[in-house]
C-alpha positions in Angstrom: 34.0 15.7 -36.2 30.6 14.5 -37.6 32.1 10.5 -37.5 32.4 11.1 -34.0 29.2 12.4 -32.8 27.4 9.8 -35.3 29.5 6.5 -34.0 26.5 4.0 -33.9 27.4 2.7 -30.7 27.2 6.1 -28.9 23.9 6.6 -30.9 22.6 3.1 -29.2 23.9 4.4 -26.0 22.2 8.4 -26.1 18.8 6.0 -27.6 18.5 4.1 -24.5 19.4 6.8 -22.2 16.3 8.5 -23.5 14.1 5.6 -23.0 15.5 5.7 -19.3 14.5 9.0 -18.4 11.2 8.3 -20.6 10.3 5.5 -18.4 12.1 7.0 -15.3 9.5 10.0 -15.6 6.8 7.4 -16.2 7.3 5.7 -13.4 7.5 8.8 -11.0 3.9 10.1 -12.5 2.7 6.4 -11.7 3.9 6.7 -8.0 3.0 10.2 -7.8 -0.6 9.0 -9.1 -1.0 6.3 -6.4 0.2 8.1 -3.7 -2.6 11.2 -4.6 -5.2 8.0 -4.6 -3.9 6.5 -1.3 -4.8 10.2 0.1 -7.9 10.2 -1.5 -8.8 6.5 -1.0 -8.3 7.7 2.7 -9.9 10.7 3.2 -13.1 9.0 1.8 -12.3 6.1 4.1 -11.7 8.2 7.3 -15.0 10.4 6.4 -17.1 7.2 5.8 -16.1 6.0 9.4 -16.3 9.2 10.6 -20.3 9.6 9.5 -21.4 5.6 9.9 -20.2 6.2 13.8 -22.2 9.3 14.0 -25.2 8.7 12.5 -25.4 4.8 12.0 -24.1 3.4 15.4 -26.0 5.8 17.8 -28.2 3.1 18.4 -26.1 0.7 19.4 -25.1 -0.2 23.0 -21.6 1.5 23.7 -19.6 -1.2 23.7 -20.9 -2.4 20.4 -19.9 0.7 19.0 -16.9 0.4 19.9 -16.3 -2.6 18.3 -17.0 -1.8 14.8 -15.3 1.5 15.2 -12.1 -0.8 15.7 -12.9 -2.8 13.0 -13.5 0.3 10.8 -9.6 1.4 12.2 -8.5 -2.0 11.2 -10.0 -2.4 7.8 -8.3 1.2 7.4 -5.0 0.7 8.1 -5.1 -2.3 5.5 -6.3 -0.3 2.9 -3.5 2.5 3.5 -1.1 -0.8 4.2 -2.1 -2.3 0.2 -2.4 1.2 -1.4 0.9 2.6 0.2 3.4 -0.2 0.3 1.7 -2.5 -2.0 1.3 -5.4 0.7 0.1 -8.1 -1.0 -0.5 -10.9 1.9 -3.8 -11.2 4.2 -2.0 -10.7 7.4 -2.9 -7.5 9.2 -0.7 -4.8 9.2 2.3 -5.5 11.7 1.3 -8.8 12.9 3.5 -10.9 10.5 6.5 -11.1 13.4 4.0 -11.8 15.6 1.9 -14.6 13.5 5.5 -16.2 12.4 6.4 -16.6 15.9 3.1 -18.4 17.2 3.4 -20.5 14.4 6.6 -21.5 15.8 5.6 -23.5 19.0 2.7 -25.3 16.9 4.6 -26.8 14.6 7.3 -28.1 17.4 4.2 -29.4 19.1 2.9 -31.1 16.4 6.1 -32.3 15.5 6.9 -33.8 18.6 
């Protein structure tokens, strides 16, 4: 029974099915440890904007406010866009159907 259990090949097989699940768990602390970051990345983010539109834009005319309150929304959503799905273009988030279909017509245009 012991030339059984001890076949090298099984051995080689019960060896790399370790280092699976060893790397396996790794990877799920990893994701588990950027996902807590992404929450805290945007709870900081969310407070920041929260406070500059309170205290630093009261000055501002209203519709000036406005504006960088969007901007704040839309610099945001690429932070949560990178830290959650890893984008790794300079698009904004959800324009890339829209900015591959203007592209389109230009370069028939220029083509023609």
């Amino acid at each position: 029974m012991t030339d059984e259990t001890s076949d090298p090949i099984d051995k080689v097989k019960e060896e790399l099915d370790s280092y699976a699940a060893k790397i396996k768990e790794t990877m799920t602390k990893a994701v588990m440890m950027n996902i807590e970051l992404a929450q805290t990345v945007k709870n900081y983010t969310e407070d920041f904007a929260v406070h500059a539109r309170d205290l630093s834009l009261s000055f501002l005319p209203e519709k000036l406010q406005q504006h960088v309150i969007n901007m704040n929304k839309e610099a945001l959503r690429a932070i949560i866009a990178v830290l959650e799905e890893g984008v790794n273009t300079l698009e904004r988030p959800g324009n890339k159907e829209e900015a591959s279909a203007s592209e389109t017509p230009e370069k028939t245009e220029s083509a023609s």
